[in-house]
N, C-alpha and C positions, 0 to 999 in steps of 0.2 A: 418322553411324553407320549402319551395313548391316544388311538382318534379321538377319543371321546374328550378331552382334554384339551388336544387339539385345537377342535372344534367350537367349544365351549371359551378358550382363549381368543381365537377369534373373532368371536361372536361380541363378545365383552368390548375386546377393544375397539370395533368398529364403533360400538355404540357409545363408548368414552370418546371417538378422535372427532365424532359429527357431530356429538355432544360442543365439544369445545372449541371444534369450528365455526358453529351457529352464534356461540359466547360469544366469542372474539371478531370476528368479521361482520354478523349480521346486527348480532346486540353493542358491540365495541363494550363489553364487559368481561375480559378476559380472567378465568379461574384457573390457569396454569400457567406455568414457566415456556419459555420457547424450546428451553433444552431439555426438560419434561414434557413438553409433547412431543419432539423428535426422539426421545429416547422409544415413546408408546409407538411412534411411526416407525422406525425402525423394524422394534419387534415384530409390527404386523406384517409390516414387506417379507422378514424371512419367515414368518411360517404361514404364508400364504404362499410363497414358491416354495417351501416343502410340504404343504397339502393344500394345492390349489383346489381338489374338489371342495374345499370349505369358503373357498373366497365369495364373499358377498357382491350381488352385484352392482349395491352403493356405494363400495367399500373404501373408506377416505384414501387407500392408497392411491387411489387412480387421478389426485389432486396432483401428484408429483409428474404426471405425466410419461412420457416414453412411449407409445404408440407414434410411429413416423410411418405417413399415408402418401401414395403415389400421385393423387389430384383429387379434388373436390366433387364430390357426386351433385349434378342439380337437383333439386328436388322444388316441386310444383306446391307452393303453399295453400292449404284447402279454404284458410279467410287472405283474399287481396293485404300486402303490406303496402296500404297507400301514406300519402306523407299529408302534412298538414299546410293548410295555406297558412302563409305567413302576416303579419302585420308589423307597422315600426311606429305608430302614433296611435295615443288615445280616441283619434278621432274612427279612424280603422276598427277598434275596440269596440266601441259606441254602435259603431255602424252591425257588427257583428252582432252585440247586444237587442238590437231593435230590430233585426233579423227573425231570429230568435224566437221573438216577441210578437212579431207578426205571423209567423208561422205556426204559433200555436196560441192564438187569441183565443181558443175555443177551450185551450185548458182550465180548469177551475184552481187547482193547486195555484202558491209560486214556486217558479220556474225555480233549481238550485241548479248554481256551477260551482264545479271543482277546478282550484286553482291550482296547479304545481311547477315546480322547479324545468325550465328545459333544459336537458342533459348532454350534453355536448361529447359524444361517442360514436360507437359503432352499434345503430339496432339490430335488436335480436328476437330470436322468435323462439320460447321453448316448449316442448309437448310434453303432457306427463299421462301416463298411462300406469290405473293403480297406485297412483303414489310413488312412482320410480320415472327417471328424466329419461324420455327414450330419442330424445330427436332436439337438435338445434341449429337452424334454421338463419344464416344471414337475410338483410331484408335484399340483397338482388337488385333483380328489375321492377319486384313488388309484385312479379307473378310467380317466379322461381327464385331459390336461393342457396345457397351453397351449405353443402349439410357440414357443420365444425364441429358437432358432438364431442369429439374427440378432444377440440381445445377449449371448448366450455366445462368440462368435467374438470378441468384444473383452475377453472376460479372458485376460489371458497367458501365465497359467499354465494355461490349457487346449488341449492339441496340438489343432493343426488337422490333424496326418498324426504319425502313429506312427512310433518306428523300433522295430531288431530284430525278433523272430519272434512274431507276435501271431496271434489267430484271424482266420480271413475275417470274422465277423461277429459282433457280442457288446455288452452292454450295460452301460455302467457308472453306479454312483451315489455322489454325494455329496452335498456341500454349501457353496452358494457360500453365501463368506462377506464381511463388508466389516470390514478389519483395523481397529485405533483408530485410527488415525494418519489413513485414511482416509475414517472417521467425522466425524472430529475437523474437518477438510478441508470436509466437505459441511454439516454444523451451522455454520459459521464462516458458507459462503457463504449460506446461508436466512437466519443472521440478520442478514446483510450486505443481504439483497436483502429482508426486513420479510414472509420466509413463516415458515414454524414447524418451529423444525426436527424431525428425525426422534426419539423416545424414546429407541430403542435402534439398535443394529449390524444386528440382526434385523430389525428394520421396514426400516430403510431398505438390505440388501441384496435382499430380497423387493420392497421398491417399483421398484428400481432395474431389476429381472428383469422388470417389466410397463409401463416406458417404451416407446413408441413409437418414438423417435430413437434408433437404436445410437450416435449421435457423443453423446450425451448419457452412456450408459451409461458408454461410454470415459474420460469423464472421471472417472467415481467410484472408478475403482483397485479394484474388487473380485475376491476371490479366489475359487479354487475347488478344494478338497481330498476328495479320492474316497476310499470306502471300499467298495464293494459289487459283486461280477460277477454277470453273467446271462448266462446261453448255452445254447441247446438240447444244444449238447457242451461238456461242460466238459471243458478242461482241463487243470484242475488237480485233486490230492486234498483239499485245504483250505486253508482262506481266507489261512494267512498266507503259502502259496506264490502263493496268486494277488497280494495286496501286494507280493510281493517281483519279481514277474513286471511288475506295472503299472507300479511305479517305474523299472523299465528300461522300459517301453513308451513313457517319455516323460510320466506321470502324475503331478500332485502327491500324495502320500501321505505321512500326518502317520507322523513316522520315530518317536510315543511310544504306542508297542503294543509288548504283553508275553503273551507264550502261558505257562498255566501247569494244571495238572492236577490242582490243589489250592484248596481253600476259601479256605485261609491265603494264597495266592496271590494271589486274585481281592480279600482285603480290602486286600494291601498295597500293589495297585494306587491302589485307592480311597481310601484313605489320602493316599498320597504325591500326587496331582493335586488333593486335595483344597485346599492352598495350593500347589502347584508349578504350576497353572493360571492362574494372577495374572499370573505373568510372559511367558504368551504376546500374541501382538501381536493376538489376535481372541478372541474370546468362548466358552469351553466352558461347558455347564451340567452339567457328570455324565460318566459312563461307560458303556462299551457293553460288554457280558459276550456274545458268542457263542461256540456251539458251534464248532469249528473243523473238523472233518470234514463235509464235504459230504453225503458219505452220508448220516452221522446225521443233519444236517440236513433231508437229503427224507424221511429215515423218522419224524423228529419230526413232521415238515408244521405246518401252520397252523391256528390260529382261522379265528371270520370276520375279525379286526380285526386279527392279531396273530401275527407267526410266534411257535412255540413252543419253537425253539433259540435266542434271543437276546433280553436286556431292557436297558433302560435305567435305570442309578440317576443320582437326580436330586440333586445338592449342594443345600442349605440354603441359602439368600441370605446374604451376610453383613450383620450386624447389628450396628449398636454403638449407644453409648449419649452425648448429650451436652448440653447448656442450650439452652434459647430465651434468644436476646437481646432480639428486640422482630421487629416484623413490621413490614415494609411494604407497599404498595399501586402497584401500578404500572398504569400507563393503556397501553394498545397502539393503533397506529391505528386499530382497530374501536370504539375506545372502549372494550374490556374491560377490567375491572379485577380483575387476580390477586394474590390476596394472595402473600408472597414471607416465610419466615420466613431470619433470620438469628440464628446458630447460633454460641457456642462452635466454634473450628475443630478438626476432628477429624478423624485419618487411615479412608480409608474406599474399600476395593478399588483402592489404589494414587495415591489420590490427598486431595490435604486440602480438605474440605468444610468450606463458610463458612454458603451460604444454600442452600434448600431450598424449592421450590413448593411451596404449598397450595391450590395448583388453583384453587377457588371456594369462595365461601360456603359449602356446603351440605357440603364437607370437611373445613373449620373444627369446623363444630358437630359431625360425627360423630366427631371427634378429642377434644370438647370440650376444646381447649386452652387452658391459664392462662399469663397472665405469668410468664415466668421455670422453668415446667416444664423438666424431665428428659425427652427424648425419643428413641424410637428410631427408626435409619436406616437403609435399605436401600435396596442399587444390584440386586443380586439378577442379573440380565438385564439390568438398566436402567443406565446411562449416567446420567441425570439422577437423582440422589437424591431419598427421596421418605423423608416421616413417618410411619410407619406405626402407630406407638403412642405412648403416655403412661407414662410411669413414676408411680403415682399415690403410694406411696409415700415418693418423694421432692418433692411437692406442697407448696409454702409455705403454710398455712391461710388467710393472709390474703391470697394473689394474686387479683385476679379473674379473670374469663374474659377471653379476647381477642375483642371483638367487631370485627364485619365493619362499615365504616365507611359513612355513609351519604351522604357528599357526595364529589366528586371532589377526589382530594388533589392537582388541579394546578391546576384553574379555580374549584371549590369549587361546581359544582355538585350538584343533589339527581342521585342516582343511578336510574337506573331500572330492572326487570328484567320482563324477558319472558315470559309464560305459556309454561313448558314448559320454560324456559331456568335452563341450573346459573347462568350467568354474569350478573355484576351490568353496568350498563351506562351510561357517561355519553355525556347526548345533546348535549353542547355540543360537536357534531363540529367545524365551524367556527370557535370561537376557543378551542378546549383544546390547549396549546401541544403534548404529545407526540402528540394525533393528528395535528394538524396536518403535524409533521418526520413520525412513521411511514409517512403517505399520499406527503408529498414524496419521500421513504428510495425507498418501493417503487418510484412511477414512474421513478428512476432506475434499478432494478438492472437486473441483467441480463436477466431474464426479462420486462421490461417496455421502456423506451425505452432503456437499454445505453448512457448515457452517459458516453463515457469519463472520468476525473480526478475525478469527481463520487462524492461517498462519504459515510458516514453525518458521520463528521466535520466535513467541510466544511457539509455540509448545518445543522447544528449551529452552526457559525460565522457561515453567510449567516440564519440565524435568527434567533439571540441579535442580529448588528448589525443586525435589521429591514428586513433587504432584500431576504427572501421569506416570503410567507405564504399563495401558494396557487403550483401549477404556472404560471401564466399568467406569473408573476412572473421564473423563471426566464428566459425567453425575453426581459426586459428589461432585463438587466444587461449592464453596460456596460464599456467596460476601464476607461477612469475610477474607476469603483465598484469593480472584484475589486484594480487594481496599487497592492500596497504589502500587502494582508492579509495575517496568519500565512500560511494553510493553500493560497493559491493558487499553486503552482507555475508556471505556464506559463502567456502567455498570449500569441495567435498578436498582434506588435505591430504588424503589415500590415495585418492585417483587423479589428483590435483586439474579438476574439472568444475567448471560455474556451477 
């Protein structure tokens, strides 16, 4: 192949792979196969390391990530990233509304607000210069924020170069988020690999944004949906022209916003997302009520803490009501022991809850929970369900309390706990069979010695027939000993090696 060739292949395929990244992530109208666009990804990767002076500086390779950075640069944001004040009842709403109202009794128009979805993630701050993303921007302390460029250039749905007719220079915000599906994905592999997985969607697209390895980032599939412009010139007149403006610019923008001029308006928003939020693929907590004229906007101005044309109301966690069945105790390779309550199975934010953590000990007692109790659930924000109260009520007189056990329920040792520490703790590290497999679990995962065909399962199996019980042990097994077990697939019969 000749530079010119080269060059020109290049050229092409960047502009096919951001092509069908835009399709597929921004539009969810995907025009190719996943194994036809990694075949074009491919290609680009190796001849852009055999003629990197052609490499674009949009160039969709850099979604795949690989840049690994030493610490986070601060960087001083040129517009404040303040946060909004919150509200939790219509009356709050109201009060906002007639705010508002009073504050600009002198305008002639009516007053319009844009309603949207609130996004339950990690905000972000991008800067485009010319049409290309040079800076991204955590919100921080809302004066500084920590520069990720590096780990935003691998969410997909964020352009690396703009099309049609955008400003030279301008600032946009929203918030990256990490969908269920892709939650779901990342909590499998932590408890595949014997770490802990994340609570919610929100932590772990926030942690995900202060990795060091962007090839790590890459692999978490997280999104990023914008709502907010900044520009010394703006413009546009108001905000939902600037939405409509972004979403041609190549931007993802959540298509469920409604501008309305009315009180009545702004409730039947709230209303309607109230359960039509459930069926989205990522996490909202509430609604965003802004002013929609710019103008008004800079004449309203700000708090210290707080613009004063726009608030946030916040949904109620959902809550239901359902039996204890009895509680368990489970041992982790630290030797902690979490109590684990199992439940009456109950539908609960889209899913049907069986069992439910009770953290520690000292959870237990603040719940003071009895056998057999009425209790209530909430996912709220949270992913993992959790006990939050007693129905006392519906209380049997003669159940007793559920106490916190004092021996280990796998080896039967005395438990021990720590000065300072919520958590109880068994010290027969050495022969308590689930720390045992938890310790073996980790040193295989990934993040540890990344041994392939080796899995909790198996590990499970070479356990129970007593053919491992520390690491060392590993490294002695034989093909004699693994050919012929359920769980061993493969095993090299040359070198007669796992």
């Amino acid at each position: 192949m000749t530079n010119e060739e080269a060059f020109l292949r290049i050229d092409f395929l960047s502009q096919e792979l951001n092509k069908h990244n835009y399709q597929y992530y921004v539009l969810d109208q995907p025009s190719i196969s996943d194994y036809d666009f990694d075949m074009l990804m491919n290609e680009l990767i190796l001849l852009e390391k055999a003629y990197p002076q052609y490499c674009h500086s949009d160039s969709p390779s850099q979604r795949v990530g690989g840049e690994v950075i030493k610490k986070f640069e601060q960087v001083r944001h040129k517009y404040p990233m303040l946060s909004l004040g919150n509200t939790y009842s219509e009356s709050d709403i109201k009060d906002f509304y007639q705010r508002i109202m009073q504050s600009t009794i002198e305008t002639e128009n009516e007053i319009e607000y844009v309603c949207e979805l609130k996004f339950d993630g990690a905000a972000i701050s991008l800067w485009y210069e010319n049409g290309l993303l040079t800076r991204a921007l955590t919100r921080g302390d809302g004066i500084q924020g920590d520069d990720v460029t590096h780990n935003i250039k691998t969410i997909p749905s964020v352009p690396l170069k703009l099309r049609g007719n955008y400003p030279k220079s301008f600032e946009i915000r929203g918030e990256v988020v990490m969908p269920h599906k892709s939650f779901e994905m990342l909590n499998a592999q932590k408890l595949e690999e014997g770490s802990t997985p994340f609570a919610n969607p929100r932590n772990a697209a926030s942690g995900s944004l202060k990795l060091l390895d962007s090839k790590e980032v890459a692999r978490r599939k997280l999104d990023c949906i914008l709502y907010a412009f900044y520009s010394d010139d703006l413009p546009f007149n108001t905000h939902s022209e600037f939405l409509h403006a972004a979403a041609e610019w190549g931007f993802k923008i959540s298509p469920h916003y409604e501008v309305y001029s009315s009180l009545e308006g702004i409730y039947s928003f709230i209303h309607k997302w109230d359960s039509a939020r459930k069926d989205l693929p990522y996490d909202t907590d509430g609604a965003v009520i802004k002013v929609n004229d710019f103008q008004l906007q800079k004449m309203l101005g700000f708090t210290a803490k707080n613009p004063r044309w726009a608030v946030a109301y916040k949904y109620k966690a959902e809550r239901v009501l359902t039996q204890l069945v009895s509680v368990d105790f489970q041992v982790g390779r630290t030797g902690a022991v979490t109590p684990v309550a199992n439940l009456v199975p109950v539908p609960l934010g889209g899913t049907t809850v069986k069992r439910a953590t009770l953290h520690n000990a000292d959870v237990m007692q603040n719940l003071d929970l009895h056998h057999y109790d009425f209790v209530y659930l909430e996912k709220g924000g949270e992913i993992i369900p959790k006990i939050v109260g007693v129905e006392l009520s519906k209380r049997l007189s003669s159940a007793p309390a559920v106490e916190f056990i004092l021996n280990c329920p796998e080896c039967n040792t005395p438990l021990i706990r720590m000065e300072g520490e919520a958590a109880w703790y068994c010290p027969n590290s050495d022969h308590c069979p689930p720390q045992i497999k938890g310790k073996l679990e980790h040193f295989i995962s990934r993040k540890a010695m990344n041994i392939d065909s080796l899995g909790e399962g198996k590990i499970e199996m070479l356990f129970d027939n007593q053919m491992i019980r520390s690491v060392a042990d590993l490294y002695q097994l034989t093909y004699d000993q693994l050919i012929g077990l359920e769980k061993v697939i493969s095993v090299d019969s040359e070198d007669r090696k796992i």
